[in-house]
N, C-alpha and C positions, 0 to 999 in steps of 0.2 A: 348817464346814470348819476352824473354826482356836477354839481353846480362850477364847479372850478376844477379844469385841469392843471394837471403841475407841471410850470414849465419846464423843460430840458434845463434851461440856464438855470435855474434857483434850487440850490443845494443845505436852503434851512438858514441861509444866513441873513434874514429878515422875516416875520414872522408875516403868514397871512389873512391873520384875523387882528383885526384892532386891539391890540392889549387891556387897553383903555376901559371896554366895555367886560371885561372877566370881572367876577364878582363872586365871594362864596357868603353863600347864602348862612342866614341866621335863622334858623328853624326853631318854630315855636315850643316846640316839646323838649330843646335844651339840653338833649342828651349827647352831641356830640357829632352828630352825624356831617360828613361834610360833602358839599354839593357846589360844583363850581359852572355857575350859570353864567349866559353870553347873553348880558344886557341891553338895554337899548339907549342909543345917545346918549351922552349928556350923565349919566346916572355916577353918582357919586364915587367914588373910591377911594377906599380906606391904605394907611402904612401898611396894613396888613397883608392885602393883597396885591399890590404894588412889591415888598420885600420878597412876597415868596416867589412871585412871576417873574424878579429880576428886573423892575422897572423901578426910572427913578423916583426918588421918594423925599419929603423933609421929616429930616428929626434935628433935633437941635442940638449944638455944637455944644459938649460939657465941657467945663473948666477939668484940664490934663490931672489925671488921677495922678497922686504923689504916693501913694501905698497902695498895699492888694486891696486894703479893706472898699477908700474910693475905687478903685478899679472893678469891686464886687458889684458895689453901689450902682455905677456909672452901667455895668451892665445890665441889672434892672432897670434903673429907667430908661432904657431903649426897650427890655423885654417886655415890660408893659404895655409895648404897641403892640406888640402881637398877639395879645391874652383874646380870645372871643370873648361877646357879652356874655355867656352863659359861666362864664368863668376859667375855660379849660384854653392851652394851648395846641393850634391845628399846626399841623404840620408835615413836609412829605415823608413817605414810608418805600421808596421805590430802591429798583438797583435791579432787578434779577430780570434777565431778558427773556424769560419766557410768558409772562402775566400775560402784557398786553396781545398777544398772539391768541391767547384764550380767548379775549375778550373777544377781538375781531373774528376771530372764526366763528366762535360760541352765536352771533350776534349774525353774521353771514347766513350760516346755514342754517338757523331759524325767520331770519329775514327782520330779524330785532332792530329797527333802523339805531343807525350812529348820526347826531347830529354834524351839520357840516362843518361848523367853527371847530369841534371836536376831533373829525377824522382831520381837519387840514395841521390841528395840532399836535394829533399821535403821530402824522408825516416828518411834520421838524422834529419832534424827538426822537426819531427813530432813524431820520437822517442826522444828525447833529451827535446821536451816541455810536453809529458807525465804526469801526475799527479805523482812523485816516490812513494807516498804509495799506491794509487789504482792502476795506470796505464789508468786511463779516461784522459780525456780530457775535459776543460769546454766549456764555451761561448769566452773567448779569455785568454789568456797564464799566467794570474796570478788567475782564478776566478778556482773554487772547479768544480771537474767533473761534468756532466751533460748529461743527453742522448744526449740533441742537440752535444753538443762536442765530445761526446765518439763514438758514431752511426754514425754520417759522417765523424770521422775520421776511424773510424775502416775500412769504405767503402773504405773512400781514399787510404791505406796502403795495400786494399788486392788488388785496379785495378791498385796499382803499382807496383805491381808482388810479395809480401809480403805474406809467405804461411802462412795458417790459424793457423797451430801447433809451430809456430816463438814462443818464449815464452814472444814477448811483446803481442801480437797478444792476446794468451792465456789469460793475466793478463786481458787487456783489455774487452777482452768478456766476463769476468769472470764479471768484473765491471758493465758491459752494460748490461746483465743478471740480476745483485741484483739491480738493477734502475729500474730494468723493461720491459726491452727491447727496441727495436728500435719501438713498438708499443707507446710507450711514448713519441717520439721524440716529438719537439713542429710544430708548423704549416711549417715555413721555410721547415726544415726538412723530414716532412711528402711530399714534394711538388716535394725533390730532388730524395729521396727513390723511389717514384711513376717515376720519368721521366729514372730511371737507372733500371725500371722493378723488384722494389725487394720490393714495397711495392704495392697495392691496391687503386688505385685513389677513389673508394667506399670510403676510409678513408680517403679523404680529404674532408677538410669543402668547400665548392662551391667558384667558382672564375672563375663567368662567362663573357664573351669579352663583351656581350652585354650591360655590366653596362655603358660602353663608348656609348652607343646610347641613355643614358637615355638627359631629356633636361639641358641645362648649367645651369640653373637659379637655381638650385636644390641645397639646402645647400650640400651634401652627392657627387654630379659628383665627380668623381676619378680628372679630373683637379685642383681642389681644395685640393685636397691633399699635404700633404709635398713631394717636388720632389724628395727624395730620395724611398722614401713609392709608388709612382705611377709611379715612374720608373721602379720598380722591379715587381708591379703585371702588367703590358703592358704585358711586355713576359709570363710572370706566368697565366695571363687570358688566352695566345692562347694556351700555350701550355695544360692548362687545357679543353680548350675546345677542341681539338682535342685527348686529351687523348692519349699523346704521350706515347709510351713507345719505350726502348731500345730493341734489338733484344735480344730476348735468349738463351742464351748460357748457359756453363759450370759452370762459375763460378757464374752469374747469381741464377743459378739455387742453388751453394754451398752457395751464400749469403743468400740465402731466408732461410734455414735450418742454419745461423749462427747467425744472427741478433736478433731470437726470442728464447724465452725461452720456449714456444709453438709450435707445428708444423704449417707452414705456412699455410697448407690450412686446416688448422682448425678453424682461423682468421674470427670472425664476423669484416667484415672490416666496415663498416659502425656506429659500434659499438665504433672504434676508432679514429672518427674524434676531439672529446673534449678529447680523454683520452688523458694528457698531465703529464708528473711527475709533481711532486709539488715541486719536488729543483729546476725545470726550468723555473715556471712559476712567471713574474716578470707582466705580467698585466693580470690579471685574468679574462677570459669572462667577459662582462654585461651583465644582461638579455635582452640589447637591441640589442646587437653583437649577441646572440646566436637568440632572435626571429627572426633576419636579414636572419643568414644562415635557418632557416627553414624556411622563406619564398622562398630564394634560393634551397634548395635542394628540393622541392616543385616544383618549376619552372623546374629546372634538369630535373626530372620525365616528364616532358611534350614539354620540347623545342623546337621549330619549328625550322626547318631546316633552312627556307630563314632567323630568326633574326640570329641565329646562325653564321649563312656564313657572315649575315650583319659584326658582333659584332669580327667575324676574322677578316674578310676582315678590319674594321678600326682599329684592334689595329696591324696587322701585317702594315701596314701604318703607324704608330704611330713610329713601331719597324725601320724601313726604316728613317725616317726621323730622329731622334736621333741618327741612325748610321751613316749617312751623316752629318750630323753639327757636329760630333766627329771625324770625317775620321775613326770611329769605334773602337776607344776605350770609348766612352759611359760615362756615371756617373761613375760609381761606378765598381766595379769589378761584383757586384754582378748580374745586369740586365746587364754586358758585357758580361757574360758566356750565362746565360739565353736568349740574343738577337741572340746567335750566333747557340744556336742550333734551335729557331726560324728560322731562314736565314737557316741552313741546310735544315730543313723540309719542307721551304716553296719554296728553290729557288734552291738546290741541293748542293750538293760536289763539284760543280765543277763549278760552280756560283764564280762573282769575289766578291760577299760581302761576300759567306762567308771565302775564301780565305783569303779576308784582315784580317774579326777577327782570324782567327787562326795566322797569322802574326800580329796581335797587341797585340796576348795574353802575349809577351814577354813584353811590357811595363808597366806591372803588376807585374812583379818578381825581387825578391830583394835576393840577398845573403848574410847574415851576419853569424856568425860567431857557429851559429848551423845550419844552413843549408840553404836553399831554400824555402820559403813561397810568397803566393799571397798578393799584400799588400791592403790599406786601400781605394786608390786611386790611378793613375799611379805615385803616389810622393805627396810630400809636397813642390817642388820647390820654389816655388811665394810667399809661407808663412815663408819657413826658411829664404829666402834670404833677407825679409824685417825687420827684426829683428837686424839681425846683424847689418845688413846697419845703421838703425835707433842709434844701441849702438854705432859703428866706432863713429859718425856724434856726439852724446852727451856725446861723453867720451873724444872728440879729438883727438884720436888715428886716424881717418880718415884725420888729418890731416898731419900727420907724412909723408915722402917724402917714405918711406917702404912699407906703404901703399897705396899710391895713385894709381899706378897698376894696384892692386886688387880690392880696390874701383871701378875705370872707365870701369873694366869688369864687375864689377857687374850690372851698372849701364845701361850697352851695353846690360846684361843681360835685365833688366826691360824695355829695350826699345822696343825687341821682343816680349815682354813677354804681353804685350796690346793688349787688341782685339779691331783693333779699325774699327770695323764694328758687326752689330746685324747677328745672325744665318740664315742660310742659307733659312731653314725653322724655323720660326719665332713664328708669332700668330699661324700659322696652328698647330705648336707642343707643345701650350702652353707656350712658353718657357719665360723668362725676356731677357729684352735688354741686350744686350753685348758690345753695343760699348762705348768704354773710358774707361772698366772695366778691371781690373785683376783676375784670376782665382786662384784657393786654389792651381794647379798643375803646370797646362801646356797650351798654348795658344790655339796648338789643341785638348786638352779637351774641351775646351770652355766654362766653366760657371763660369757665373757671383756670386759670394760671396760677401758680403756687404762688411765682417771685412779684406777681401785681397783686395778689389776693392781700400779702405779705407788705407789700411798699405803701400799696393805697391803704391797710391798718397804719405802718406807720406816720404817714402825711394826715392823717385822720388825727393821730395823737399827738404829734409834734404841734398843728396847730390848734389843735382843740386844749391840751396842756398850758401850750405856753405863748397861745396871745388871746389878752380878751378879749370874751365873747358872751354877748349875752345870751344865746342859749346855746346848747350843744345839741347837733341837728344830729349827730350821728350817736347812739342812746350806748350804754355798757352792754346792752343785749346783743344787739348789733355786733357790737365788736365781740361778744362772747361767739356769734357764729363762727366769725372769721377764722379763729382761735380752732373751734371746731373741725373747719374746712381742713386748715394747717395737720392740724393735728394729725388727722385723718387718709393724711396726702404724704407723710415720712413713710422711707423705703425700709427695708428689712437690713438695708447695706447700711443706714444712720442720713443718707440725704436725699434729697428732694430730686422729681422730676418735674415735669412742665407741668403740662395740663392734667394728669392724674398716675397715680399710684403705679410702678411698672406691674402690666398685667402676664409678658410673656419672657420667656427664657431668652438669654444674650446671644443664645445659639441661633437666633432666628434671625438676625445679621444674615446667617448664611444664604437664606430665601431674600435677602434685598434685589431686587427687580428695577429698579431705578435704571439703573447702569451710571447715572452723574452725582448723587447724593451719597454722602456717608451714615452713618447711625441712623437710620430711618424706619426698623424695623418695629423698636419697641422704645418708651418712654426713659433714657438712661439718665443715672443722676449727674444733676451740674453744680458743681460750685456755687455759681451764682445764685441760682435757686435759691440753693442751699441756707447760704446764708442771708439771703433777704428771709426767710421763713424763721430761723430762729433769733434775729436780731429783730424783725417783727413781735413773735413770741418772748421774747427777752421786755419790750418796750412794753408791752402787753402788760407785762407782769410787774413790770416798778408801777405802771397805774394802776393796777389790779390785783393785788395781790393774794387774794381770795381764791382764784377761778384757775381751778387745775392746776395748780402749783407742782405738785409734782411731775405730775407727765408734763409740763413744761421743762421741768429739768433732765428730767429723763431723756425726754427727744434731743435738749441744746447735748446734752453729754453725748450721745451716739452722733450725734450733728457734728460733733468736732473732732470725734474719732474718724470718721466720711473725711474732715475738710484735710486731715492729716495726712491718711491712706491717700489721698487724692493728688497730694504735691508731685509737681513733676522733678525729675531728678535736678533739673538746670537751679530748681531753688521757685520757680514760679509757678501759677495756675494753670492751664489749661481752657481758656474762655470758648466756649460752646454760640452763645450768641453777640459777643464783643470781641474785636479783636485785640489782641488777644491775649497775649500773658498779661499785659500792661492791665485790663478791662479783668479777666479771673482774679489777677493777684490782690486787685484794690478791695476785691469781695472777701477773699480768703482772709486778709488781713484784719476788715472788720471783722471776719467770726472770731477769729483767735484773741483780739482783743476783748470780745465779751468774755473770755473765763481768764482773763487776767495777762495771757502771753502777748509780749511786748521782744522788742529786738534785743532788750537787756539780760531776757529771762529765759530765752525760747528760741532752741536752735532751730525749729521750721520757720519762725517768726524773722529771725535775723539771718537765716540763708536767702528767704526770699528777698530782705531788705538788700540785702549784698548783690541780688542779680537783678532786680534794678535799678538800683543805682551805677552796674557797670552798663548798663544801657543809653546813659544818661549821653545826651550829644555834648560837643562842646557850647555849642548854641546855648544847651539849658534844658532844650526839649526831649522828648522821646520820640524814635518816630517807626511804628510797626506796619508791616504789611499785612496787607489782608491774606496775602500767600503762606504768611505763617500757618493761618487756620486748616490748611489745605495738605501743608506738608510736615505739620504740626513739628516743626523745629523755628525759631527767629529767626525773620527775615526782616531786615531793614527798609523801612521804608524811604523816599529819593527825600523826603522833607520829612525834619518834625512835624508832628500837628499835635494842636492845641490841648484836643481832649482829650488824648493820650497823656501830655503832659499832664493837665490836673489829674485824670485816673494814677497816674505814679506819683503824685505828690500827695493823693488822698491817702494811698496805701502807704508810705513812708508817715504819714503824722498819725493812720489808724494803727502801726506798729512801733509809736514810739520815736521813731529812730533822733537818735540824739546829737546829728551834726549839722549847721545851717545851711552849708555852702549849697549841696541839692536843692534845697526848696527854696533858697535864695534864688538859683538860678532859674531853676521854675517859672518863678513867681516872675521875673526878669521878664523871661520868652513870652507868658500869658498876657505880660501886661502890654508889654512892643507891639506886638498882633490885634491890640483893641483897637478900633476905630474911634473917629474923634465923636464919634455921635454915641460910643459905647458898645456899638456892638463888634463879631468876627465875623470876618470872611469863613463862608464857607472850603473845607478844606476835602483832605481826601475821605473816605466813606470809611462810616463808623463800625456797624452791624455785623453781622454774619450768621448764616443756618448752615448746620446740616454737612459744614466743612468746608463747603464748594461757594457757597451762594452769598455776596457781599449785599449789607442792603442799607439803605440811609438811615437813621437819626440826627438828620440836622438838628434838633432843638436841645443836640446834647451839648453843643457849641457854648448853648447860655446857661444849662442848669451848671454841669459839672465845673465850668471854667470858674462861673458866680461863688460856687460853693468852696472851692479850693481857694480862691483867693482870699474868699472871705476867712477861714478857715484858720489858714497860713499865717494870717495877719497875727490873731490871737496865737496861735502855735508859736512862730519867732518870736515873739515876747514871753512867752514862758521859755523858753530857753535863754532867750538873753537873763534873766532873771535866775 
């Protein structure tokens, strides 16, 4: 079936495709999209792609930075190797070990081929992320094995042509086996199993199409849900209610006999709808989740044909109109796999929708430097790129005649990068306005994000303010959308959610279904948001000062009543998608700074300065775990890491704080950790969703660390002073 078997002996610790030849691709249309193609001989490659694959590279040796400022410096011009022509910086988005499992199954049981450089390099990194003393796999790449991680990866590695008797293969099942089997999996899980014909849809808890015909006005319509949570059961509903399964085969037939510690049809499958391990389960039934599904599987037993047909009929509509306002790369990775073997089922092989998703499934794949994985989103584009921009612009180095270049491509970057019209299909798809907005990715992504809509206005004005330019690509209308978007997107509570406004009640936590994700049910405010929304609106407004001035004030006032209510008792934030107090507090800090509170003036300002800084290593550094987000108390992490460090040295100079010896030391750690070429070692993983799920931003390495040194420099000399 597949051109290269894997030997027994080779466990990922050499790669088996020529490095040499990976290449990602520069697409004409400049929007960002990234595509990593396996060239032929000889063909050129860039620092670019050489740094992100972990291959070696030249950059040249900088004369040893003597302050943070050179140290800022020295790390731009290393960062400017990695800028694309288009202007924007690509980079991985990975971590959560469920993705690539989509991919492959999604792509199996429609018969989507996977090219062969690509499956030998989803092999190494899936052997190479491994658990080394069990050989499982968790929930994503730093977290302790788990059936969800070990069961869909085990899946993934045998339909990549990976034989059963392999001795990672071995280890693994061995693992999968004392957890309990793939009969443990959690719901996710249990839903992929069933659609690859190797587990029993009897054992899945109900997720029926027709919930979408119930009436809107209903706290509980699936609309109201958090759009990453009702994106993924749309397809999840049809294909449940049609009870898809894959064709049986060979191997099929060898997975059902590997998965279980039991003989498969000896499986009371209905028996296994709740049974879930307990090291997977991070939100545990309620009894009002569980009376729900027995009123659903109640219903099951009896379903009438015509709501049935109804309840496809409108979510494979649902599935159609998301694919088109995406040009079919979708949300998320995870409802892009599950839409696409919808579209096979319902529209055929040979259908151009679902053509396109097996051609857009490559806008999902990232190659770094242990292999090939599906990543978090098609990218981080429009978030990394506004970061930097912001640090060039407050450190001054964007003003250097070196940088300018780089600057106005980036900036050529954010001018694509606006969606400046609302989706295609609109209110019909549920969806929030789009236009004026910036997206977390890619403009043909298309969703609106609060805290990117927010960031990319301010990298918009930061460099369209304050370096010249001879014309301004992005117009004051433009930005009067954004403004609109913002506006339009503050909660009733004074802060921000993600992707749009909360549409449903907090009560409805209690229906989460998940069984491994926290907050999932409806859109809750975050901090961070938070304040990128009104320190956007704020910047907005020193350039503008004409354009809704009051309701500009009026939201920052409720905004900062939010970021108050919001403080955790320890003195810190609460970070939702950064780990974690270090990542919320740095944000909370700039809000409180726009209405003046500083650690001189402002007992939430200087509690939180006091419980970072008792954080502080002796080293200099910070160092948190991702475990924090999970058991939402500080957990130490075994090492400082970097950008941790500058997140608490940003938040200490956004609140003032008036003593050097912290941000000395800081500055100390960041600069030790620089390479001699300028840039850092990649460290422990920055991100986090949803409480459970760690996920990468390496390119936070160069924005934040650029920015805080830069930052610090000027800061230490107003104090010496």
């Amino acid at each position: 079936m597949y051109d290269h078997a894997i030997p027994h002996d080779w466990h990922g610790q050499y790669p088996l495709t020529d490095l040499s030849r990976w290449k990602l691709l520069d697409l004409p249309d400049e929007l960002g999209d990234h595509n990593w193609v396996y060239t032929c001989e000889g063909s050129k490659q860039r620092t670019l792609e050489k740094f992100w694959i972990g291959a070696p590279y030249k950059a040249a040796t900088l004369p040893k930075a003597t302050d943070a400022l050179e140290a800022a410096k020295n790390g731009y011009t290393f960062y400017k190797n990695l800028q694309a022509p288009d202007g924007h910086w690509p980079g991985e988005y990975s971590g959560p070990h469920f993705l690539t499992p989509g991919y492959v199954i999604g792509s199996y049981v429609t018969k989507a081929p996977i090219k062969e450089e690509e499956r030998l390099e989803m092999i190494r990194y899936l052997f190479l992320t491994a658990n080394p003393e069990d050989g499982g796999w968790g929930i994503h790449v730093e977290g302790k094995s788990t059936v969800f991680g070990t069961g869909l990866n085990y899946v993934t590695l045998r339909l990549l042509g990976v034989d059963a008797e392999h001795p990672v293969m071995i280890k693994a099942r061995g693992t999968l086996h004392k957890l309990g089997g793939a009969c443990r999996i959690p719901a996710w899980g249990k839903f992929w199993l069933s659609v690859l014909n190797v587990y029993d849809w009897e054992g899945v808890n109900p997720v029926p199409p027709e919930l979408w015909l119930l009436p809107e006005w209903l706290p509980i319509h699936p609309y109201r849900w958090w759009i990453h949570t009702r994106n993924v059961y749309i397809p999840m509903s049809y294909l449940y209610g049609v009870r898809y399964r894959a064709t049986e085969n060979g191997l099929i037939r060898a997975l059902r006999q590997e998965l279980y510690p039991e003989p498969y049809y000896s499986i009371d499958w209905p028996a296994q709808r709740n049974n879930v391990a307990e090291g997977d389960i991070y939100a545990p039934h309620t009894y009002t989740l569980n009376g729900l599904f027995a009123i659903l599987g109640a219903y099951e037993g009896c379903a009438l044909p015509p709501l049935r047909r109804a309840g496809l009929d409108y979510v494979y509509k649902l599935v159609v109109m998301e694919d088109e306002n995406s040009d079919y790369q979708d949300l998320g990775p995870v409802n892009k796999m599950m839409n696409m073997v919808v579209r096979h089922h319902a529209d055929g092989p040979e259908s151009h929708a679902f053509k396109e998703h097996v051609r857009r499934r490559q806008d999902f794949l990232w190659l770094g430097p242990k292999g090939m994985m599906m990543c978090g989103t098609n990218g981080s584009q429009l978030w990394d790129i506004t970061f930097i921009c912001q640090a060039l612009v407050k450190t001054g180095l964007g003003e250097l005649k070196e940088n300018k270049k780089s600057m106005m491509a980036a900036l050529g970057w954010l001018d694509k990068a606006q969606m400046q019209s609302n989706p295609v299909h609109f209110e019909s798809a549920y969806r929030q306005a789009t236009k004026g907005a910036w997206p977390f990715s890619t403009k043909t992504q298309g969703y609106t994000v609060s805290d990117c809509a927010a960031e990319g206005m301010k990298a918009v004005l930061f460099l369209q303010e304050n370096i010249p330019v001879e014309k301004r690509p992005i117009s004051e209308k433009r930005l009067c959308d954004t403004v609109d978007i913002l506006l339009g997107m503050q909660n009733s509570s004074g802060g921000w959610s993600s992707y749009e406004p909360r549409r449903g009640p907090l009560l409805l936590e209690y229906i989460n279904p998940s069984e491994v994700f926290g907050d999932i049910m409806i859109d809750v405010d975050y901090p961070e948001c938070t304040t990128s929304a009104i320190t956007g609106l704020a910047i907005f407004r020193k350039n503008y000062p004409h354009y809704r001035t009051k309701d500009i004030e009026a939201a920052m006032g409720r905004a900062i009543k939010y970021i108050h209510a919001a403080q955790d008792p320890c003195g810190g934030w609460f970070g939702r998608w950064g780990i974690c107090f270090t990542y919320a507090t740095m944000f909370a800090l700039e809000s409180l700074s726009l209405v003046g509170e500083t650690y001189s003036n402002s007992k939430a300002a200087k509690k939180a300065c006091d419980f970072i800084v008792s954080k502080q290593r002796e080293d200099g550094g910070w160092g948190e775990s991702w475990e924090t987000c999970e058991k939402l108390v500080w957990i130490e992490h075994e090492e400082s890491q970097v950008v941790q460090t500058a997140w608490s040295g940003l938040a200490l100079m956004y609140a003032q704080y008036p003593h050097r010896e912290p941000l000395e030391k800081a500055v100390k750690l960041i600069m030790s950790r620089q390479l001699p070429d300028g840039s850092w070692a990649q460290e422990a993983i920055e991100g986090v969703f949803n409480k459970t799920v760690a996920i990468a931003y390496p390119n936070f390495k160069f924005s934040f660390t650029i920015w805080m040194l830069g930052r610090a420099h000027r800061y230490l000399q107003t104090l010496a002073r």
